[in-house]
C-alpha positions in Angstrom: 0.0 0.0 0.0 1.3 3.4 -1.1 2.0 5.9 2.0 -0.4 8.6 3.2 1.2 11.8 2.5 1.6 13.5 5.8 1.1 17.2 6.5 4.0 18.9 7.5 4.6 19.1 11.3 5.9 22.1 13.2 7.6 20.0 15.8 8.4 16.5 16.1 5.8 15.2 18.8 7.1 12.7 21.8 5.7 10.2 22.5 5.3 7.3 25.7 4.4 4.5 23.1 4.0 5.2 19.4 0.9 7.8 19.1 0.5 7.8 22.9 1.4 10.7 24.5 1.2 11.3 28.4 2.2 8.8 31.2 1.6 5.4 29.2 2.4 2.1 30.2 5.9 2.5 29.8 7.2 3.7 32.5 8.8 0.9 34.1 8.7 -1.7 31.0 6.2 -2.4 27.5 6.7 -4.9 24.9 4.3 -5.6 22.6 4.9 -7.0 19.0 6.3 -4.9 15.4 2.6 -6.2 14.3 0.3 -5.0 16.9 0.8 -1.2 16.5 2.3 -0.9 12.7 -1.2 -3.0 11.3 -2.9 0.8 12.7 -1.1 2.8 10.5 -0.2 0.9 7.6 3.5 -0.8 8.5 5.1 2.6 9.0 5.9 5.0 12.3 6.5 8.1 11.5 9.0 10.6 12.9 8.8 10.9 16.5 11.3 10.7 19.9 10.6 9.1 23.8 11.7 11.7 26.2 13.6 9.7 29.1 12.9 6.3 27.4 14.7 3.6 26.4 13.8 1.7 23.5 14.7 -1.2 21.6 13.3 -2.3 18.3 13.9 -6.3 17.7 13.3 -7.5 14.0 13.6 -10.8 14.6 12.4 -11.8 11.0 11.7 -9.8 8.1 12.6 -6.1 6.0 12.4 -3.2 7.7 13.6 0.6 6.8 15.0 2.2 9.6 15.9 5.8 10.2 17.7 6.9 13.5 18.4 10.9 13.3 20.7 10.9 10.0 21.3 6.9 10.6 19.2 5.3 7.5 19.6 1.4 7.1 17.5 -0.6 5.1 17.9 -4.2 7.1 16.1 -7.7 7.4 15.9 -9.5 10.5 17.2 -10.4 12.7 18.4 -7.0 13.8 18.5 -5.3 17.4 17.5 -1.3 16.5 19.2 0.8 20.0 17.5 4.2 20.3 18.2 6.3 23.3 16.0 8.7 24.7 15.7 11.8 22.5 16.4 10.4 19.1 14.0 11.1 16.5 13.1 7.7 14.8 10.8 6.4 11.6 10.5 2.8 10.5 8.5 0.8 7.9 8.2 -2.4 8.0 6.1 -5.0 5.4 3.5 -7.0 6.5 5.1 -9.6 7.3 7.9 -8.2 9.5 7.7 -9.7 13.0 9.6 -8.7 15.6 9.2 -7.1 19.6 9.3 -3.3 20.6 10.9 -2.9 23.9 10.6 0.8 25.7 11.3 1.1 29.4 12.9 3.4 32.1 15.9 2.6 32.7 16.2 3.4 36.1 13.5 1.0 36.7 16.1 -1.8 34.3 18.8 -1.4 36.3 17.3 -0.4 40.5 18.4 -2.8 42.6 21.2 -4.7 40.3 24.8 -4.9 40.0 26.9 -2.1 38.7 27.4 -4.1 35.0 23.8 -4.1 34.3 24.0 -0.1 34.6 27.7 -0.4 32.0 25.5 -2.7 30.2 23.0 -0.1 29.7 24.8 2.9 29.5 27.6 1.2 26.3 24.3 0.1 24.8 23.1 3.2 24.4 26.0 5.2 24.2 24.2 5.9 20.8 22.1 5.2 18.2 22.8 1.5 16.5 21.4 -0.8 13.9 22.9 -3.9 15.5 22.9 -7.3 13.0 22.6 -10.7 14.7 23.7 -13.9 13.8 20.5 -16.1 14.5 23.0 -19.4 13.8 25.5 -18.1 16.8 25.1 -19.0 20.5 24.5 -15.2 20.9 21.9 -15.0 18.3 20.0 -18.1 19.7 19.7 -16.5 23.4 18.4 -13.2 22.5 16.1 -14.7 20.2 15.1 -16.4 23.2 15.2 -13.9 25.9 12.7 -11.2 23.3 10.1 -14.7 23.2 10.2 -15.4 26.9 9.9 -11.8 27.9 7.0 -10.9 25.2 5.3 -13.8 27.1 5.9 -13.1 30.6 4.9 -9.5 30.1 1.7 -10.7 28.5 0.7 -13.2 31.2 -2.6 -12.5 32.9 -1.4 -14.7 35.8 1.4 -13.0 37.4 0.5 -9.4 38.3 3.5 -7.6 39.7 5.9 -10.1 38.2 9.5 -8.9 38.7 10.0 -11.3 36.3 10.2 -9.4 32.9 12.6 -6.8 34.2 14.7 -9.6 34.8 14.6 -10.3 31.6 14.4 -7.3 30.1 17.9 -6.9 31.8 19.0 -10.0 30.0 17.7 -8.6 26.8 20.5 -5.4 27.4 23.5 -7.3 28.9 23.3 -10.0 25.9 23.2 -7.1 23.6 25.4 -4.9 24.7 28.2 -8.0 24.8 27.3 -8.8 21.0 27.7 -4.7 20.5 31.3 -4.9 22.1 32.0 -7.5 19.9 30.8 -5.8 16.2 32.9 -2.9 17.6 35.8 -4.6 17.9 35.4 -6.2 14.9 35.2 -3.1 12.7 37.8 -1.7 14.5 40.0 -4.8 12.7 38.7 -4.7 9.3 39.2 -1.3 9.5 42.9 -1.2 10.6 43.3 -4.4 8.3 41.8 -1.6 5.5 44.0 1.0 6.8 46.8 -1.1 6.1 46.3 -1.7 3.0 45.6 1.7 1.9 49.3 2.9 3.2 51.0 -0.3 1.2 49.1 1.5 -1.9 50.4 5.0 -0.8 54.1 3.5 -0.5 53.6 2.2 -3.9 52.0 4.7 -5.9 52.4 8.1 -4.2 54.7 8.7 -7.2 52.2 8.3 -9.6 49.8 10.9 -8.3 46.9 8.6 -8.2 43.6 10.6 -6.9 41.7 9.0 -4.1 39.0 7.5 -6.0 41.4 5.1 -7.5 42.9 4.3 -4.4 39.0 3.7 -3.1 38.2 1.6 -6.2 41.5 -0.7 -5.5 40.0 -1.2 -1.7 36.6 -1.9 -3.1 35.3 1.3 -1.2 33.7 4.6 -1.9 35.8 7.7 -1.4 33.7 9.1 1.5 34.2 6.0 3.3 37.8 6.0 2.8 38.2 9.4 4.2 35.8 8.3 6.8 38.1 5.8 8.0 41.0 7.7 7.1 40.1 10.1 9.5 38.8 7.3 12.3 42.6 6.3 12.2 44.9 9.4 11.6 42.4 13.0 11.9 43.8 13.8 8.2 41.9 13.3 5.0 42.9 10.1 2.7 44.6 12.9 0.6 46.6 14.7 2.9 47.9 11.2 3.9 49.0 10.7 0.3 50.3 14.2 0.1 52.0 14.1 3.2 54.1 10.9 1.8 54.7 12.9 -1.3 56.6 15.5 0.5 57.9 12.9 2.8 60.3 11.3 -0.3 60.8 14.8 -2.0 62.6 15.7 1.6 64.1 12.9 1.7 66.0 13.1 -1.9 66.6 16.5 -1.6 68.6 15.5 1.2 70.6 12.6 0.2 70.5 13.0 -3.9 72.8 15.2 -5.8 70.8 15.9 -8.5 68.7 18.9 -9.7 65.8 20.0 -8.5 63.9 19.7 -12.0 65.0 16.4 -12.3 63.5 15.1 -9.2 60.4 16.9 -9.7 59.9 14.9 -12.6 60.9 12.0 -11.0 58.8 12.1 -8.2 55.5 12.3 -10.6 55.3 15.9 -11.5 55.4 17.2 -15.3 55.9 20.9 -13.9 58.8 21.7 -11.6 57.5 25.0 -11.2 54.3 23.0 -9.2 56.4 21.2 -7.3 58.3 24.0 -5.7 54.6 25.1 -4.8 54.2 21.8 -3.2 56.8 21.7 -1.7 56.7 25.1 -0.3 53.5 24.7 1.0 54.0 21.3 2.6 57.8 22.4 4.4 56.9 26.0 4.7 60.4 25.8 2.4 61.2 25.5 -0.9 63.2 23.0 -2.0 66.3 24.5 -2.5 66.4 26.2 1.1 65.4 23.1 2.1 68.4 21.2 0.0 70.6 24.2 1.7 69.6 24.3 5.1 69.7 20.2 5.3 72.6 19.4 3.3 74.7 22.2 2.8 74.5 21.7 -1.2 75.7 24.1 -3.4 72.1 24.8 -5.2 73.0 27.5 -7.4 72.8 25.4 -10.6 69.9 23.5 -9.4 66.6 24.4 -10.9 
């Protein structure tokens, strides 16, 4: 079904639970299926933030489009969605897409319980995350788990005051907040392990002037997420990097090469000597023949 078209809001309204505003049944803990409140307006929650909430969106099977502030993923379960209080947040979801909704206080999550249900809590939610599970992994299996027994418990007529689901529900954050440590430190590798190999390309073809999108195609990335990570590891753009290497070798046979300045212009990749110098210059603060001077004593009047 094609979308309503929506009239423009002036604010983006809070809510308890989704179209609920006021106190709720949230305030200590709520879970209630993907199913039960998308059906009402047609698979899709529109913009909106919980003030002082916690929330966690579980698609445990199934498409969904997420959007978390300027985070947009388009995902299939299963999937662990970690909005903290304040974040505006849309999804959409198909008609099929099952899954939980988990919103609760978190002061009610973690009273009463050890300090690493409070870490738990506050690395989960450290920001907004689309977390991807492995439903094959030991991890996968117990959250899977933990989101079916709590939906149940929650939802059982017979045990009024149960402090049951908040146990649970504190399950739910410390099993997710160890599989979050563990994507982190995962992309942390792949991207040091990318890192890497962007610097063995710079080694070998700084020299050949090679612009960052075709060090991004040889990495199989996109230049923005080469700078990205780029600047994750060093606080310098992928081209400064390059640049910076550049200068690195022209200071270097300045230094130990007798030969003139033109000619290792030209060797080092540039068709203009007069661009070098400019390069140069405004890599060193020098140009190169003070530099040749002031590091190797070199006679540079013939060198040009």
């Amino acid at each position: 079904m094609k979308p309503q078209r929506r009239a423009r809001r002036t604010q983006i309204p809070a809510f308890t639970l989704y179209g609920e505003a006021g106190g709720g049944g949230a305030d200590a803990l709520h879970i209630e299926s993907i199913q039960s409140r998308s059906r009402l307006y047609h698979w899709e929650i529109d913009a909106h933030t919980h003030q002082a909430l916690h929330q966690i969106l579980w698609v445990a099977d199934g498409p969904a489009r997420i959007r978390l502030d300027e985070l947009q993923e388009e995902c299939r379960g299963p999937v662990a969605v970690i909005i903290p209080p304040g974040v505006v947040h849309t999804f959409r979801f198909a008609a099929d897409t099952d899954g939980a909704v988990l919103t609760f206080n978190p002061h009610a999550v973690v009273e009463g319980d050890v300090p690493a249900t409070g870490e738990a809590l506050r690395d989960l939610f450290a920001q907004p995350a689309v977390l991807h599970v492995d439903a094959a992994s030991t991890a996968g299996r117990r959250i899977t788990t933990l989101f079916e027994d709590l939906a149940e418990e929650f939802a059982a007529a017979d045990s009024p005051g149960s402090p049951v689901p908040l146990w649970l529900a504190r399950s739910v954050v410390w099993r997710l907040a160890q599989a979050s440590a563990r994507h982190r430190r995962r992309a942390a590798g792949q991207r040091t392990d990318i890192f890497t190999r962007f610097v063995v390309l710079v080694e070998a073809y700084h020299r050949d002037h090679w612009p960052v999108t075709r060090y991004a195609k040889a990495l199989g990335l996109s230049p923005e997420r080469l700078n990205r990570l780029v600047r994750a590891e060093t606080g310098q753009a992928a081209l400064d990097l390059v640049h910076a290497r550049l200068a690195r070798e022209a200071r270097r046979r300045l230094t130990y090469i007798a030969a003139p300045i033109s000619r290792l212009a030209f060797e080092l990749g540039f068709e203009d000597p007069a661009y070098f110098c400019r390069f140069f210059k405004r890599h060193t603060g020098q140009s190169p023949r003070d530099y040749r001077r002031a590091t190797a004593g070199t006679d540079a009047s013939d060198e040009g």
